[in-house]
C-alpha positions, -999 to +999 in steps of 0.1 A: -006-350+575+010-379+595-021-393+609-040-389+573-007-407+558-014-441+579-052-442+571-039-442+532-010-466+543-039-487+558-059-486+527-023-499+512-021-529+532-054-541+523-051-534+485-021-555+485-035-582+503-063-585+474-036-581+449-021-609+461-046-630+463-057-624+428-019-624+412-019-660+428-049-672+414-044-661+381-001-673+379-009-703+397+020-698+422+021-673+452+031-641+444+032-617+470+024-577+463+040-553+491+030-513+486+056-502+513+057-466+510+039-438+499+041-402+494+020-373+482+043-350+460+039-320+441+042-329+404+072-303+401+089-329+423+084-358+407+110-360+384+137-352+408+118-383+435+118-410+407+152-412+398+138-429+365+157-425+332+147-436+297+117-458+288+088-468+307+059-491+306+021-473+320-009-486+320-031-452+325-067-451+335-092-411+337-108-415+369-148-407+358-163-404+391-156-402+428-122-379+420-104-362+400-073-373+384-058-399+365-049-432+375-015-447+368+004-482+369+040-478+358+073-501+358+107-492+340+110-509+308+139-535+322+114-543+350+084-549+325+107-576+309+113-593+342+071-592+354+065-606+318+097-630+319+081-640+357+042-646+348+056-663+312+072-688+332+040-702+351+021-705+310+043-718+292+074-734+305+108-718+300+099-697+274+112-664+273+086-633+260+087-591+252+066-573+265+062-562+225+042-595+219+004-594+222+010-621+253+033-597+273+010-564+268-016-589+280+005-599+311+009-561+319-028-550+317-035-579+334-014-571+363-017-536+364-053-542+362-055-558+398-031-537+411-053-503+401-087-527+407-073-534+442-065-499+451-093-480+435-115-505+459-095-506+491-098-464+488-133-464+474-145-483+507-123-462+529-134-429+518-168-441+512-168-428+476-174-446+443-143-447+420-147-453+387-118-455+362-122-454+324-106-482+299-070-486+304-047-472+282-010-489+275+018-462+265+054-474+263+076-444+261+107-419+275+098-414+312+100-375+309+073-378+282+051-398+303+059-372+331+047-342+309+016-365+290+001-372+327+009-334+341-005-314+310-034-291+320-021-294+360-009-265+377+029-268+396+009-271+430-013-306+422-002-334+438+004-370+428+002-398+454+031-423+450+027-454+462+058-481+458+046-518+443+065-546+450+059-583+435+077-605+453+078-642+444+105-672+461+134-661+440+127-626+423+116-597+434+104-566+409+093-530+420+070-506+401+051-477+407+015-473+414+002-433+411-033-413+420-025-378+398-047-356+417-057-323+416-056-300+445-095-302+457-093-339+456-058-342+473-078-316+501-107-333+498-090-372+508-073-354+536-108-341+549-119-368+548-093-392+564-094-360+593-131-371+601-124-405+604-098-400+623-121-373+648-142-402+647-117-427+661-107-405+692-142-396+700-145-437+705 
């Protein structure tokens, strides 16, 4: 799964580098997005990987077409106050928001947004598939309910791909989590495809 692994770390390094772009345009000040690492887990693992206590912040998308799954943007609640405090800053002054306000669930879905959009496009031209996510959904709450919301109706064998987001800016830096919950045909079904690719490659 190695090989498989760096085509979907590729498809990371592009995503981020669109995500940057348009976190910059829309702040008005660079802000870099890293995805450093990713994993595909089991979901009965998931829990145990995190480390996460207590409440979290998800934006959470169906994926319609292309997939199936669910599509996931997720930050601790303590970093959602940070990312809010961060893009607050660049709108209006020194101000300090919640993430409760209408602004700060704005700030969220607008950053999850591009970091999903980004993604969802980066793998959508890899794979040479269509993804299509429905409306976002916004859900603050415990992290084990989230855990057992987003798992209900898989088995213990489907898989979630992790992928780590960073935003970075000159003097902060906040990490989140960006997550594909897949089933187990289109888990197999990304590594077949990567696997022709990469047939493809060593035949050139």
């Amino acid at each position: 799964m190695k090989d498989e692994m760096d085509i979907l770390k590729e498809v990371g390094t592009t995503a981020a580098a669109h995500g940057s772009i348009a976190l910059s345009e829309i702040l008005g000040r660079k802000i870099n997005l890293r995805l450093p690492s990713l994993e595909i887990l089991p979901r009965e693992r998931i829990t145990k990987k995190m480390h996460i206590e207590g409440m979290v912040l998800t934006l959470q998308m169906q994926i319609l077409s292309g997939l199936k799954g669910k599509i996931v943007f997720l930050l601790e609640e303590k970093s959602a106050f940070r990312l809010v405090d961060m893009c607050y800053k660049s709108r209006e002054g020194s101000k300090k928001a919640s993430i409760f306000t209408e602004m700060g669930m704005s700030v969220i879905k607008e950053v999850g947004n591009i970091i999903i959009s980004s993604y969802i496009s980066s793998l959508s031209f890899f794979i040479k598939k269509l993804i299509i996510p429905s409306f976002p959904m916004l859900i603050n709450a415990p992290f084990a309910e989230i855990i057992n919301t987003l798992t209900l109706g898989y088995e213990r064998e489907d898989y979630i791909l992790v992928v780590e987001a960073i935003f970075e800016e000159e003097k902060e830096s906040i990490k989140g989590n960006f997550w594909l919950v897949l089933t187990p045909d289109a888990a197999e079904e990304i590594k077949r495809i990567c696997k022709k690719m990469l047939e493809a490659i060593n035949k050139d």
